[in-house]
N, C-alpha and C positions, 0 to 999 in steps of 0.2 A: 933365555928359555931353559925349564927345567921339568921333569918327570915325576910324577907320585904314583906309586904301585898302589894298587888294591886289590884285594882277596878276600871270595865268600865264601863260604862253603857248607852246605847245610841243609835241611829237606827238603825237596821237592816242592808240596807243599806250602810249604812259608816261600819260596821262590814268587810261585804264584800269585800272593799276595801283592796284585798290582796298582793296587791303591796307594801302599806303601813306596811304589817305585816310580811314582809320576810327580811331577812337584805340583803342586796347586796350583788351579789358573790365576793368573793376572789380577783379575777382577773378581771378588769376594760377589757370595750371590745378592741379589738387589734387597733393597729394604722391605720388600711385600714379599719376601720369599718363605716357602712354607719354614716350619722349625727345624724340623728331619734334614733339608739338603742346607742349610746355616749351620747347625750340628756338625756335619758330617765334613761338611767345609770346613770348620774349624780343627777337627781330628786329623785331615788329613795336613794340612795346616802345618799342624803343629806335630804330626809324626814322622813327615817327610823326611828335613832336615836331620832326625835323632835316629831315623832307623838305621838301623846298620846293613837292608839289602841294598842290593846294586839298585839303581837309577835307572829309568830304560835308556835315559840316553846318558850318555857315557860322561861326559864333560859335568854332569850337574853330583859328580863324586867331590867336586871341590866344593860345595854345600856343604858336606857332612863334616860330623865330628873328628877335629883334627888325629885321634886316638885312631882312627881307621885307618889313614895311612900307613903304608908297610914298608915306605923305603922314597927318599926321594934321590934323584939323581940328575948330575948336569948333563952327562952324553947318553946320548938314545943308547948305545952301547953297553952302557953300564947297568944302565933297566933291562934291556932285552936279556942280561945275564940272571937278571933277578927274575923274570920270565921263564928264562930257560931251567933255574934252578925250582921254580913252583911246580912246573909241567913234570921233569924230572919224578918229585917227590911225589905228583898225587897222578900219573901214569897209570901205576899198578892199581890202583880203582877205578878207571874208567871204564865204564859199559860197554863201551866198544871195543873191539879191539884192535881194528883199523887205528883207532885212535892212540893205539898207543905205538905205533911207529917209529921207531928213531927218528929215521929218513924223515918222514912227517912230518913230525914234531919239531927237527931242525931246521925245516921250510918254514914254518910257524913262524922259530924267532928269527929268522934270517927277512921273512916280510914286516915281522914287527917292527925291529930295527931301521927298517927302511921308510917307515911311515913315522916312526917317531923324530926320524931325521927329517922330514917336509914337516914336522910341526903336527902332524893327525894324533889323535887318540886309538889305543888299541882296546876292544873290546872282545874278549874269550869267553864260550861257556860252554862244556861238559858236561855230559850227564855219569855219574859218578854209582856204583853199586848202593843198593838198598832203598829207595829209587832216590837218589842224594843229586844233588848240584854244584857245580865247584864252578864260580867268575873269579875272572883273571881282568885287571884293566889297568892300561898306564892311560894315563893322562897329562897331557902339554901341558901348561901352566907359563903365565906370567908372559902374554895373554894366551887364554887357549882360545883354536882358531875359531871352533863353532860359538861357544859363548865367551867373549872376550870380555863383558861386564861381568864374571866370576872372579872371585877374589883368590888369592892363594891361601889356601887351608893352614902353610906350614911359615911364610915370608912372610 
């Protein structure tokens, strides 16, 4: 078992874009189906995998292009550092300011760690000044537990 960091950050806005962040259903639409939602079916298709936003669910980050990853790691420990050191850096922009807490923020990676040690996925997101977005995600690997038919983006 091993970790992949990932990190977005970027407008609001294109966040939104949850088309982008869902993977295609299963089943392409049937053969009588109008041309509009075949179209659209096949955009999203085929943008899913390429886009660079977050996934809504967290595990479908090992789809994306290997170039997205930002660090992999064997000990939940080692990630949770690369955690601690992202939260660190983009602190001083977050909207909140609750949110920027030391105390807080080292409860963060002190649960992250503890979830990436049972094998879970860590899923973060901030809202960041100008109205901006910043995801934060590790992800299990090799198998991760929710989708275990994902392959490893880096192995």
């Amino acid at each position: 078992m091993h970790h992949h960091g990932f990190l977005w950050a970027g407008p609001k806005a294109r966040f939104d874009e949850e088309a982008l962040r869902r993977p295609p259903h299963p089943e392409p639409p049937g053969a009588g189906s109008k041309p509009e939602l075949v179209q659209r079916y096949r955009e999203v298709a085929a943008g899913f995998a390429e886009a660079d936003l977050p996934p809504l669910e967290t595990a479908y980050w090992l789809v994306k292009p290997r170039p997205l990853v930002r660090g992999t790691w064997d000990e939940a420990k080692e990630a949770a550092v690369w955690l601690s050191e992202q939260l660190a850096e983009h602190a001083p922009r977050f909207a909140a300011g609750t949110e920027r807490d030391i105390a807080r923020l080292a409860s963060v990676v002190d649960s992250a760690a503890a979830r990436l040690e049972s094998g879970t996925d860590v899923s973060l997101g901030f809202y960041l000044e100008r109205p901006s977005y910043l995801s934060l995600a590790l992800v299990t690997c090799s198998p991760n537990r929710s989708r275990p038919q994902l392959a490893c983006p880096v192995r």
